[in-house]
Every structure is written in C-alpha cells, then in structure tokens.
C-alpha positions in Angstrom: -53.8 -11.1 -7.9 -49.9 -11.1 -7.2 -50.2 -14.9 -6.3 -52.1 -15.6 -9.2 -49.4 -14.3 -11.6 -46.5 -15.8 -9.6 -48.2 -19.0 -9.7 -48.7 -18.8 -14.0 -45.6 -17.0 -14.5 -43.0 -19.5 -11.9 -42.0 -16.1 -10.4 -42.0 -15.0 -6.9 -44.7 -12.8 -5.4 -42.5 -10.2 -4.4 -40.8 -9.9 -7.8 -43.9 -9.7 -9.4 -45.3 -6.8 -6.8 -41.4 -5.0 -7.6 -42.3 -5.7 -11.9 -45.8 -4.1 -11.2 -44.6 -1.4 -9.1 -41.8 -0.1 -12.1 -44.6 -0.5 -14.0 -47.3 2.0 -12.4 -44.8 4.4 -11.3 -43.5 4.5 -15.0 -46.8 5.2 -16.2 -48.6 7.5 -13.7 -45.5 9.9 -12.4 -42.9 11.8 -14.1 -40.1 11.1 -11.7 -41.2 8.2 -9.5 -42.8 10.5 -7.2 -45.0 13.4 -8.6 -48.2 11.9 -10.2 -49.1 13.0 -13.8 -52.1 15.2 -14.4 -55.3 13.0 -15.4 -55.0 13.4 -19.5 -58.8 13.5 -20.1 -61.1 16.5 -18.6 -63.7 15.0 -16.3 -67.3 16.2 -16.4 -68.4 14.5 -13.3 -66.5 12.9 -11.0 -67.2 10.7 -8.0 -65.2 10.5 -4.5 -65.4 7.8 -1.8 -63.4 6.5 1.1 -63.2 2.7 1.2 -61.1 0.7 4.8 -57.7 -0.6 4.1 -56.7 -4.0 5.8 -58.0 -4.2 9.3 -60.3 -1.1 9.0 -58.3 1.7 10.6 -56.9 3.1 8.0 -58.5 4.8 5.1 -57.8 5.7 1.3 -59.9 8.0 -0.5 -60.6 7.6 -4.5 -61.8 9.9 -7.1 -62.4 8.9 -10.3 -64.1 10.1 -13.5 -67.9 9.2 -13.5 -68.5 8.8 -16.7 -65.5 6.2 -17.5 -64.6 4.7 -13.9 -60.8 5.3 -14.2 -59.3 6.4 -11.3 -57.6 9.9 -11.6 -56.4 9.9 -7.9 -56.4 8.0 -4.7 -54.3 8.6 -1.4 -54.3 7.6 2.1 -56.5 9.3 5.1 -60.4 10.4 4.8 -60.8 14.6 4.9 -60.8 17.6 3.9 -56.7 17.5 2.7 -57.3 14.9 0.2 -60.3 16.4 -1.7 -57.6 19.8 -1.4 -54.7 17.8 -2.1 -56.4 16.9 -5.8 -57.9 20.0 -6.3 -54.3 20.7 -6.2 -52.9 18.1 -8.1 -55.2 18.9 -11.2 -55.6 22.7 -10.5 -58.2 25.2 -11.1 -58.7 25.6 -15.2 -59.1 21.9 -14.9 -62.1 22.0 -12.0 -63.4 24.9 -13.4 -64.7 22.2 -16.1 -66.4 19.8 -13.5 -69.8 20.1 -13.8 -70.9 17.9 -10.6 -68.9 15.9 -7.9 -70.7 12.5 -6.5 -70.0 11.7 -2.7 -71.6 9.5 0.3 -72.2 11.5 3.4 -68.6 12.3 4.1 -69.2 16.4 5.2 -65.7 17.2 4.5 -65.9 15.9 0.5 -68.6 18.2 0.3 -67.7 21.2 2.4 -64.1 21.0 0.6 -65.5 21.3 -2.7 -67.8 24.0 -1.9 -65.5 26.2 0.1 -63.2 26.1 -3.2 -65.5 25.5 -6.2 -69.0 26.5 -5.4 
C-alpha cells in the first residue's frame, strides 16, 4: 500500500501516490493522457465490474485470460466501456479474440456481440 511504502521509505503518502502516479502514466500512455495499445494479442480475455469505495460507483476491468494483466480498466459499468476498448485496441486486434469471459452483466455481452459476433 501507499502507507506501507511511506512508512519503509520516511516519505509522505502523498509524495509517494505523486512518484507512483509519474510512474504509471509514463509507462501506460504516450502523452499523459492517451493509453498505449496492450503490446501482446490476447486470445481470451475476461471483463468484470468490481464497487469502488462506498459502493456507488463502479470500474470495469478487462484483462487477458491467459496471463491476468490488466489491458484496460475505466470508470462506470455498460455498454460504453466494453465500446470504449473495443475502440482503444481496434478491430484487427479483436478480430484475434477467440472468447470473452463475463458475469451476468447483459450489456458486456450484448456489446460484444452486436460488434464482434
């Protein structure tokens, strides 16, 4: 956790949550803002919704089945989040996916079968 590493390094929380911050939006996006493409074709991947903080709010993450990294994960729970990856990785990348693993969320399904049957 943040505290952990303030505690072992003498540093404050928030600078450690500002050094880990640099450090993710160094490595995942090109300009601070736009993420970078995953850089390994998924076969199967795997979508869920999980409760942030109090429980009514809602992040969505997709990762690659087969290795467990996360290739993306945004706020909200519909439809516009399955399209908004779809997006981000684009179609001669899904075209590759062979299956898509989700819980009984109808609009992970419906979205990837109204584009990608």
């Amino acid at each position: 956790t943040l505290k952990a590493v303030a505690w072992l390094t003498g540093l404050d929380k928030m600078t450690v949550k500002s050094i880990h911050k640099s450090l993710l939006l160094s490595k995942f996006t090109t300009d601070g803002k736009t993420l970078i493409k995953p850089e390994r074709q998924a076969k199967y991947l795997a979508i869920d919704e999980f409760k942030l903080h109090d429980g009514h709010k809602y992040a969505t993450a997709t990762i690659d089945w087969e290795t467990g990294y996360i290739l993306y994960l945004a706020h909200g729970k519909k439809k516009a989040v399955v399209f908004e990856f779809m997006d981000h990785v684009g179609d001669e990348w899904m075209s590759k996916v062979e299956a898509v693993a989700c819980d009984m969320n109808s609009d992970f399904e419906e979205a990837f079968k109204g584009r990608y049957p």
